[in-house]
C-alpha positions as a Python dict, from the first residue, in 0.01 Angstrom:
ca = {
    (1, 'X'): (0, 0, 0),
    (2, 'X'): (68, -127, -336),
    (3, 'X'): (439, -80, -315),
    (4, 'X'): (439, -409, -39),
    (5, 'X'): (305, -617, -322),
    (6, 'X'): (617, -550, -547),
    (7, 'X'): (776, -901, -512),
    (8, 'X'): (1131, -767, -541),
    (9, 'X'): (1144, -591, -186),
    (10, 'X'): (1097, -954, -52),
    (11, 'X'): (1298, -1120, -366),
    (12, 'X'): (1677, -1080, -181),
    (13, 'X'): (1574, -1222, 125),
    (14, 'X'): (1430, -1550, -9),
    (15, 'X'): (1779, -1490, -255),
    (16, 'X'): (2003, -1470, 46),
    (17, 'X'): (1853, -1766, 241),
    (18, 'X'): (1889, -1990, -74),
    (19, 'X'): (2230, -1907, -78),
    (20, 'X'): (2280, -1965, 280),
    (21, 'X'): (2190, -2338, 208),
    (22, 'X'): (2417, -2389, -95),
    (23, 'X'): (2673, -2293, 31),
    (24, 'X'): (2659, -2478, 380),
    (25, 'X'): (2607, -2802, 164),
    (26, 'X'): (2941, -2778, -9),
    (27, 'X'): (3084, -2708, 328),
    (28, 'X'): (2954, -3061, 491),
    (29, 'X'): (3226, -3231, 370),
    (30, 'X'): (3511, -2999, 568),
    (31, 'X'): (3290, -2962, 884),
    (32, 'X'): (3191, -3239, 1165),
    (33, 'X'): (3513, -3462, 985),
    (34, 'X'): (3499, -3868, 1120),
    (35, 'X'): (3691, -4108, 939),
    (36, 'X'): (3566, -4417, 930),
    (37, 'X'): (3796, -4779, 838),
    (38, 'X'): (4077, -4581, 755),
    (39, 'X'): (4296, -4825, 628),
    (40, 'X'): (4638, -4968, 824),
    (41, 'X'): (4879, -5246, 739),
    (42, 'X'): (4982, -5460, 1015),
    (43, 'X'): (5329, -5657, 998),
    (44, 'X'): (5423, -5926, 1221),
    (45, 'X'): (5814, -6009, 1184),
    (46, 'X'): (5795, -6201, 1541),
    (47, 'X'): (5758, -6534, 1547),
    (48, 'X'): (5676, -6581, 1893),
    (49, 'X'): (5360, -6610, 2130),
    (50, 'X'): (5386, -6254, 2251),
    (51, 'X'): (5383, -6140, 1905),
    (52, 'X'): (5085, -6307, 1760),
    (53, 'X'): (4893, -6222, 2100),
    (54, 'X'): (5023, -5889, 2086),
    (55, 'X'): (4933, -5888, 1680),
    (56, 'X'): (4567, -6011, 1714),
    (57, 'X'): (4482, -5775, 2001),
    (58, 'X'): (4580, -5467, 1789),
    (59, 'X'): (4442, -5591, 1482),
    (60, 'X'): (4100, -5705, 1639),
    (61, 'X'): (4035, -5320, 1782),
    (62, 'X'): (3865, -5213, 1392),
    (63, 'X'): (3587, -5201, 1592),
    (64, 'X'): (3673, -4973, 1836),
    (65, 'X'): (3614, -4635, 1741),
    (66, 'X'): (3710, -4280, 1926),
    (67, 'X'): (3518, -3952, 1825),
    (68, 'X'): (3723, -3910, 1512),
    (69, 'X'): (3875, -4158, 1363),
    (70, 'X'): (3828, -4564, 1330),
    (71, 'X'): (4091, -4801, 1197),
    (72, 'X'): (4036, -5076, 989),
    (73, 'X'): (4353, -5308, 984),
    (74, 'X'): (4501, -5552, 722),
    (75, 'X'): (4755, -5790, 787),
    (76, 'X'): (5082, -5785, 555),
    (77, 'X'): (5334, -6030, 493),
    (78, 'X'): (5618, -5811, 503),
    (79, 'X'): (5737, -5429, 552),
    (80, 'X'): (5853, -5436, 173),
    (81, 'X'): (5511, -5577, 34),
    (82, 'X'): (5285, -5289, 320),
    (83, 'X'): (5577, -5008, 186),
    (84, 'X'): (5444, -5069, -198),
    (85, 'X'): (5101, -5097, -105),
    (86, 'X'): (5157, -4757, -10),
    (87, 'X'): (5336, -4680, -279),
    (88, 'X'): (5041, -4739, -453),
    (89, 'X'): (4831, -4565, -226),
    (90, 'X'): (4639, -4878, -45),
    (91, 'X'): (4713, -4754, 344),
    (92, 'X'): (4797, -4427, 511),
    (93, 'X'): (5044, -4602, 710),
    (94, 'X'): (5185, -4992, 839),
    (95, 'X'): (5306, -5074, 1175),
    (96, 'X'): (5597, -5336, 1209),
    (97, 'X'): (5622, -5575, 1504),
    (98, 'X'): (5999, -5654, 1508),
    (99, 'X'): (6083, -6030, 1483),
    (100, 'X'): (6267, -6014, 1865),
    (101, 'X'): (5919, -5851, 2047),
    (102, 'X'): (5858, -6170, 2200),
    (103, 'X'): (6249, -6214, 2286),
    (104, 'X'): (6247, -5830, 2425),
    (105, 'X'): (5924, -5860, 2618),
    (106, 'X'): (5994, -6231, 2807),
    (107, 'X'): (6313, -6030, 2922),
    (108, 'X'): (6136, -5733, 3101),
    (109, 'X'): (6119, -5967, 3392),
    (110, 'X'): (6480, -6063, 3407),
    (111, 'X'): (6775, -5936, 3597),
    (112, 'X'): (6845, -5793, 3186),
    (113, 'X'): (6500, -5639, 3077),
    (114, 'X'): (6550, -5509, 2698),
    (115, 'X'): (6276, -5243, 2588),
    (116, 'X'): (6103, -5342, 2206),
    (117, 'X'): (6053, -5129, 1899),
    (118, 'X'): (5784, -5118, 1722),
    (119, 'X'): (5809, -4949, 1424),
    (120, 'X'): (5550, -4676, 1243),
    (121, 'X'): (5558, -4612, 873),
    (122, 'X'): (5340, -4289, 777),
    (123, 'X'): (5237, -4234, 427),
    (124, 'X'): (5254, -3856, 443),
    (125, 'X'): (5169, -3840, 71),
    (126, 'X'): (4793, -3953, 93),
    (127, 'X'): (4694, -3645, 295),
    (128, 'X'): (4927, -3449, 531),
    (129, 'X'): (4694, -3350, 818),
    (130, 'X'): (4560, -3686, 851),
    (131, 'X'): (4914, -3825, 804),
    (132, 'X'): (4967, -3582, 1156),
    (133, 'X'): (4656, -3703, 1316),
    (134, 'X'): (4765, -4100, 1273),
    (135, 'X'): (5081, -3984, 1391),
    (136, 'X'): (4966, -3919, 1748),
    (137, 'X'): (4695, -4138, 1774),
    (138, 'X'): (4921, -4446, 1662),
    (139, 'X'): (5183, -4343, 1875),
    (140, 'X'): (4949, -4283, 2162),
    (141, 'X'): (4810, -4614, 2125),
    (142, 'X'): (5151, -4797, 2157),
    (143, 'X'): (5267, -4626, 2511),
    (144, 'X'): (4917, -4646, 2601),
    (145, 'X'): (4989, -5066, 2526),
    (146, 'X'): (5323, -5052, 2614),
    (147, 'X'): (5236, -4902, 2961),
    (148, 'X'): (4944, -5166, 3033),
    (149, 'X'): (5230, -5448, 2944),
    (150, 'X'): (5472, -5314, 3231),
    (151, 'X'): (5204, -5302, 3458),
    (152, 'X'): (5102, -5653, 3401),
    (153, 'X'): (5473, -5736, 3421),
    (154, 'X'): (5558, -5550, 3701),
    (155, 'X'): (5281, -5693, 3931),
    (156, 'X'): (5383, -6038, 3818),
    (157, 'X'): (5717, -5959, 3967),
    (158, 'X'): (5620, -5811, 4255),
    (159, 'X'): (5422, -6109, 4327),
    (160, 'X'): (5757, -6298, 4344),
    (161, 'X'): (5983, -6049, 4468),
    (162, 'X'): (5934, -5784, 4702),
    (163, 'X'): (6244, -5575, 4587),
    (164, 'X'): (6246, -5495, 4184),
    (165, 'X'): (6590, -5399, 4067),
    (166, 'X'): (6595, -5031, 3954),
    (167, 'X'): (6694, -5149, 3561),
    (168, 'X'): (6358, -5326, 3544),
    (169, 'X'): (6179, -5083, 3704),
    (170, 'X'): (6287, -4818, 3445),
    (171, 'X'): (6231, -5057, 3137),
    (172, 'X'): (5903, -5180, 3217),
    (173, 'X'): (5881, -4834, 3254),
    (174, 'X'): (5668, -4719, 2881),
    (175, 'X'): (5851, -5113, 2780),
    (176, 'X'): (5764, -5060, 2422),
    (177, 'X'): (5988, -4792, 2216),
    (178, 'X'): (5757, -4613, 1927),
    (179, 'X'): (5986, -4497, 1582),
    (180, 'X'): (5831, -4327, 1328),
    (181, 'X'): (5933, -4282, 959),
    (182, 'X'): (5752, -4110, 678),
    (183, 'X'): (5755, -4228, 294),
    (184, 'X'): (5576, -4017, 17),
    (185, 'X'): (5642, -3675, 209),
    (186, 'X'): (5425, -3368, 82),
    (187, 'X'): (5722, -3104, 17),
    (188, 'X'): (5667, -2811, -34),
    (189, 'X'): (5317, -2818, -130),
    (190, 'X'): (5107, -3055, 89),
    (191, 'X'): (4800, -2989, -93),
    (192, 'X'): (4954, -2874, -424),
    (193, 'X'): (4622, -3042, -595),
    (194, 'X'): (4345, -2748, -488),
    (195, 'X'): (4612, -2473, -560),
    (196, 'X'): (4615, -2609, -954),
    (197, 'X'): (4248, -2713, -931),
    (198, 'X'): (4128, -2371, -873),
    (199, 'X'): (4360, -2241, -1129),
    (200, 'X'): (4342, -2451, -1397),
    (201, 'X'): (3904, -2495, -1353),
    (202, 'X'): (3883, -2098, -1321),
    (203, 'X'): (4156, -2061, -1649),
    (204, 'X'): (3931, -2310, -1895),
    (205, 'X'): (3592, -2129, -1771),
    (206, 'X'): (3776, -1774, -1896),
    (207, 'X'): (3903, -1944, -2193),
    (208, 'X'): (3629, -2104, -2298),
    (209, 'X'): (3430, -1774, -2257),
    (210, 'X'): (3652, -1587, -2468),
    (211, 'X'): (3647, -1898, -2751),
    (212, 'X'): (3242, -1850, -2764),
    (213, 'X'): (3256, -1496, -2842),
    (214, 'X'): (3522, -1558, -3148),
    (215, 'X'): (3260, -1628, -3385),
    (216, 'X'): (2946, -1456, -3175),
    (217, 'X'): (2873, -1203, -3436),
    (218, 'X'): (2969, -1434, -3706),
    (219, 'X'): (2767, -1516, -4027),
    (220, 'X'): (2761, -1834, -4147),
    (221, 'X'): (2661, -1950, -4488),
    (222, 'X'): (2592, -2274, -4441),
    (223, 'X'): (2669, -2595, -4194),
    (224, 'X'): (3008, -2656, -4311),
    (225, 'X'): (3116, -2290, -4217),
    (226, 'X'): (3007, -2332, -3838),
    (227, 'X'): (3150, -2688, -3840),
    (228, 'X'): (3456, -2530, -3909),
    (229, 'X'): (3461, -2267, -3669),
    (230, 'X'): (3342, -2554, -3442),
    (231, 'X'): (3688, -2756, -3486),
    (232, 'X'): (3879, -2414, -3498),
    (233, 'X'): (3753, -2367, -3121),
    (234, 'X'): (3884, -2695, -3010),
    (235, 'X'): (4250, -2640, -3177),
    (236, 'X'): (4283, -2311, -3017),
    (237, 'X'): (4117, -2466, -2679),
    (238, 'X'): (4375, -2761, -2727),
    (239, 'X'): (4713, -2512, -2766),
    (240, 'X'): (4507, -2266, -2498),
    (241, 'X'): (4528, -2544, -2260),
    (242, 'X'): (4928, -2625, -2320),
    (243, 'X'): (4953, -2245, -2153),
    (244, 'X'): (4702, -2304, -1895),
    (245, 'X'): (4893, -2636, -1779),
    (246, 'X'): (5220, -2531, -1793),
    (247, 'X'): (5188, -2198, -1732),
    (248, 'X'): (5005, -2271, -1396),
    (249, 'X'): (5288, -2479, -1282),
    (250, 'X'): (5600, -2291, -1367),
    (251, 'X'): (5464, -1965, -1209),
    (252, 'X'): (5355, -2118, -920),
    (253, 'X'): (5658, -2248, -876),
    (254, 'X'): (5818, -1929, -918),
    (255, 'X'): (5561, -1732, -701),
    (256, 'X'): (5523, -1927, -439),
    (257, 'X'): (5897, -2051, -433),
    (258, 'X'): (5787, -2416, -417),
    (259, 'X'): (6020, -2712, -527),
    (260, 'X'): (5755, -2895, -761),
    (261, 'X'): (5873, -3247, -784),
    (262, 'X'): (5826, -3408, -1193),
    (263, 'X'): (5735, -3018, -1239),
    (264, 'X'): (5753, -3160, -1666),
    (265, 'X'): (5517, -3391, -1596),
    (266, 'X'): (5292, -3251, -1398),
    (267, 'X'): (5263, -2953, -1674),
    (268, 'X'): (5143, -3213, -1916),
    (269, 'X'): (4940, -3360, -1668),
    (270, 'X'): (4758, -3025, -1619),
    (271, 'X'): (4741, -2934, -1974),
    (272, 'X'): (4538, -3244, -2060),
    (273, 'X'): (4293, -3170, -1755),
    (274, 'X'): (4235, -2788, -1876),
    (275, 'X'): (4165, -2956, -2228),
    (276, 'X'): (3928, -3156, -2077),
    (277, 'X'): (3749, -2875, -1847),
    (278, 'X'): (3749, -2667, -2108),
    (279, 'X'): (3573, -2878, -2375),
    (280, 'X'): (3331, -2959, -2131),
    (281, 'X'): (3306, -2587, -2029),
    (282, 'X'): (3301, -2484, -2406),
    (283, 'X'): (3039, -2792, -2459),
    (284, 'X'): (2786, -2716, -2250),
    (285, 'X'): (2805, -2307, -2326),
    (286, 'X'): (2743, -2426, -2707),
    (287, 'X'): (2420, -2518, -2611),
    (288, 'X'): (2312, -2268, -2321),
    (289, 'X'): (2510, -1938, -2356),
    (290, 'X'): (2706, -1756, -2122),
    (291, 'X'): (2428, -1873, -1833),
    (292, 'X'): (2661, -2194, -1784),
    (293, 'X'): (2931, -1997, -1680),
    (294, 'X'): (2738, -1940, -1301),
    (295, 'X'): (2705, -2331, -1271),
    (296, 'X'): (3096, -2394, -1367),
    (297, 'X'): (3180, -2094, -1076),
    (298, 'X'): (2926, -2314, -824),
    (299, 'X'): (3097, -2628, -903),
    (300, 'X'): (3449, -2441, -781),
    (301, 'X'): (3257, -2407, -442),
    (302, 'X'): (3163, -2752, -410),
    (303, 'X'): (3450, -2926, -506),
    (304, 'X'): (3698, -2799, -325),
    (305, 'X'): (3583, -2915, -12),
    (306, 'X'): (3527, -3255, -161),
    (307, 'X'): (3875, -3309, -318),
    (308, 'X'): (4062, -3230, 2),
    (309, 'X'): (3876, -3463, 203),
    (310, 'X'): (3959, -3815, 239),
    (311, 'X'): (3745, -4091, 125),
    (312, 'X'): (3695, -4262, 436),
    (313, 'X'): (3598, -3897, 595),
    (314, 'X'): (3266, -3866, 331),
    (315, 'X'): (2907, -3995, 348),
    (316, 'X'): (2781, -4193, 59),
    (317, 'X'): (2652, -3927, -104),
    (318, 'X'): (2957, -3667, -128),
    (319, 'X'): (3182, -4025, -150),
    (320, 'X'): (2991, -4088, -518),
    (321, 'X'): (3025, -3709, -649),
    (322, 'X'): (3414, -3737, -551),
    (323, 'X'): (3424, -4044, -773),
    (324, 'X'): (3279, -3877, -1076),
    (325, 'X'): (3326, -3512, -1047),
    (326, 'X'): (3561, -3425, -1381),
    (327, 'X'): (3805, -3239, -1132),
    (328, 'X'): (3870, -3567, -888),
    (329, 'X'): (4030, -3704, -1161),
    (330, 'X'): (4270, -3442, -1213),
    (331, 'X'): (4327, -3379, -849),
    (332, 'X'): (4372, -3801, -779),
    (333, 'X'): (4674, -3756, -1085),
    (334, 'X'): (4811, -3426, -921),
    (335, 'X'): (4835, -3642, -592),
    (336, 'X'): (5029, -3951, -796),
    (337, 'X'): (5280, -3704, -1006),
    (338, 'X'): (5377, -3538, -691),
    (339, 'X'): (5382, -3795, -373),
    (340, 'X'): (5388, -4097, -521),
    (341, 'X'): (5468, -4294, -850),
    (342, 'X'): (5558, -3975, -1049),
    (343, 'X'): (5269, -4098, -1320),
    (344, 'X'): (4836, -4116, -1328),
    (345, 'X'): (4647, -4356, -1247),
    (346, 'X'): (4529, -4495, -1569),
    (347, 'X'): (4147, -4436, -1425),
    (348, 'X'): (4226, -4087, -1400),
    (349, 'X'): (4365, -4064, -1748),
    (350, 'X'): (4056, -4224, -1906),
    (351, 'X'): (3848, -4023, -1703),
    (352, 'X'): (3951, -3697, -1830),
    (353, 'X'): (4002, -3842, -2163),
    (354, 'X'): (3608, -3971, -2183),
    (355, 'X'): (3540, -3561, -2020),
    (356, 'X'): (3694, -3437, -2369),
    (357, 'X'): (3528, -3668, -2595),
    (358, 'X'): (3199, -3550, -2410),
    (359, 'X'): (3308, -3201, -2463),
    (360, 'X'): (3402, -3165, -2803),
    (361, 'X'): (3106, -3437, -2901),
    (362, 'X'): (2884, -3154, -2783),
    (363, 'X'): (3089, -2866, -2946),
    (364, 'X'): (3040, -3034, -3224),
    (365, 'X'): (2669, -3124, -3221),
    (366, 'X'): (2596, -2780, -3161),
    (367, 'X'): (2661, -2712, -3519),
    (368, 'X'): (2286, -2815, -3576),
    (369, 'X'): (2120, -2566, -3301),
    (370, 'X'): (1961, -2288, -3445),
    (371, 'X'): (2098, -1983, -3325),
    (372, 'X'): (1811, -1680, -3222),
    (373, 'X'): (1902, -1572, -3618),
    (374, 'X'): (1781, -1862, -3793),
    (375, 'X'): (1465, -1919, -3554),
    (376, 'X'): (1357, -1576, -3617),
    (377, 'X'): (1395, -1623, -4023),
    (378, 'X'): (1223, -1971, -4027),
}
């Protein structure tokens, strides 16, 4: 009976139920998705009462929520000023009341009814299957609107008139006409960011492997020898990283057959975020061996599922770890080289800039740990 108190035949099940639970945490962010006060610019070219009624009742619905998704609207001045909002990644989209809605609307009860546009503007570029989603709900909204408006118009008419000619019949008909246009499109790639994420993260955890074992066996005489080898691990991490960046971009491009847009940029982009990940890697193994590498491989699990969601989708919790996990920054600057401005955000620069300095400061430092060599002489 002795063999049922060996704690490894009960070891793997305890192993495989903590597992279990990791890994269903890092998929709460991708599972049971509700965005909440995604953000909407609302312009109002129309002068007239109609338009400001129409305006206000749209805008005032941020509290009204649906099983997935809530709005949370912000009046712009213009179409121009909501377009480089978007630009610079403030809304997912803007919707333009035309300056002749009031005009167009007063003349669905007249002998010549004229149907209005309104106007849809979808910012593709800050994610492209919630770009999809605000497509249909947005346009739903509008014929479900513009259908409640020729109802109240047609029943003012047939108040007055028994007979309704056939031309207003058909235009108050769905009265309002929905357009739809779509700036900062995705390409190619729509989520280009977790295909060079994985890539360049997995790439600086093998590099920075491979770096550690350069001078494993090595014996140093004295502090200035391991500083040495110290700053040679950074140089070669620093030219390693030029063929991680670059060389993750141009074969993907190849591979996959993608048309990478400011594919010279980007490479530089991605070069500076390997060097980053992998003097961080490279820091932290300094200190506690190769058993850092298993933490680095969890993080790839957990932050994929992370990046791709949208803010407005997270609780507070995942929402703060997006805002300070190492790799955010480099996917946020992926995002901005490829959709948008062609450039990073300067917060994403200094981000991965202050994740080097972290990195090498500890590469560094770790010139005064004692290796298991020196503890055993003294």
């Amino acid at each position: 009976m002795k063999i049922f108190k060996n704690k490894f035949l009960y070891l793997p099940m305890l192993v495989v139920l903590l597992l279990s639970a990791v890994f269903a945490s890092f998929a709460i962010p991708s599972t049971h998705v509700k965005i909440k006060d995604l953000p909407i610019a609302m312009v109002n070219e129309d002068t007239g009462e109609m338009g400001k009624t129409f305006f206000d009742n749209i805008t005032n619905t941020k509290t009204q929520k649906n099983s997935s998704m809530s709005i949370k609207w912000s009046a712009v001045s213009s179409e121009k000023e909501a377009v480089n909002k978007m630009n610079d990644e403030k809304y997912y989209a803007t919707v333009v009341i035309p300056k002749d809605f009031s005009e167009d609307i007063g003349s669905l009860a007249t002998q010549n009814p004229q149907k209005t546009k309104v106007k849809i503007i979808i910012n593709e570029g800050m994610n492209k299957n919630v770009a999809g989603q605000l497509e249909n709900a947005l346009s739903t909204m509008f014929q479900t609107v513009g259908d409640e408006l020729g109802e109240q118009v047609l029943q003012q008419v047939g108040s007055k008139s028994p007979a309704i000619p056939i031309e207003m019949a058909s235009s108050l008909n769905n009265p309002i006409e929905v357009s739809t246009e779509k700036i900062n499109k995705t390409g190619d790639l729509a989520n280009g960011g977790v295909h060079f994420f994985q890539t360049v993260w997995l790439g600086s955890i093998m590099a920075a492997m491979i770096l550690s074992f350069a001078f494993a066996k090595s014996k140093f005489k004295n502090k200035n020898e391991k500083f040495i080898s110290k700053l040679i691990i950074i140089i070669m991490g620093g030219i390693t990283s030029f063929v991680v960046g670059y060389g993750t971009v141009y074969l993907q491009s190849a591979i996959l057959q993608a048309d990478i847009p400011n594919i010279n940029s980007l490479g530089l982009f991605l070069s500076f975020a390997g060097f980053a990940f992998l003097m961080l890697i490279a820091g932290v193994e300094s200190w506690i061996g190769i058993a850092s590498v298993p933490i680095f491989m969890i993080f790839l699990f957990f932050a994929a599922p992370v990046l791709t969601a949208i803010p407005e989708s997270l609780n507070s919790f995942y929402g703060g770890l997006a805002d300070w996990l190492p790799m955010s920054y480099m996917y946020r600057g992926v995002k901005s080289i490829m959709y948008f401005k062609g450039t990073p955000a300067n917060a994403d620069v200094i981000g991965l800039t202050i994740t080097s300095v972290i990195g090498m400061v500890l590469i560094l430092l770790s010139v005064f740990k004692k290796d298991k060599k020196e503890i055993a002489n003294g």
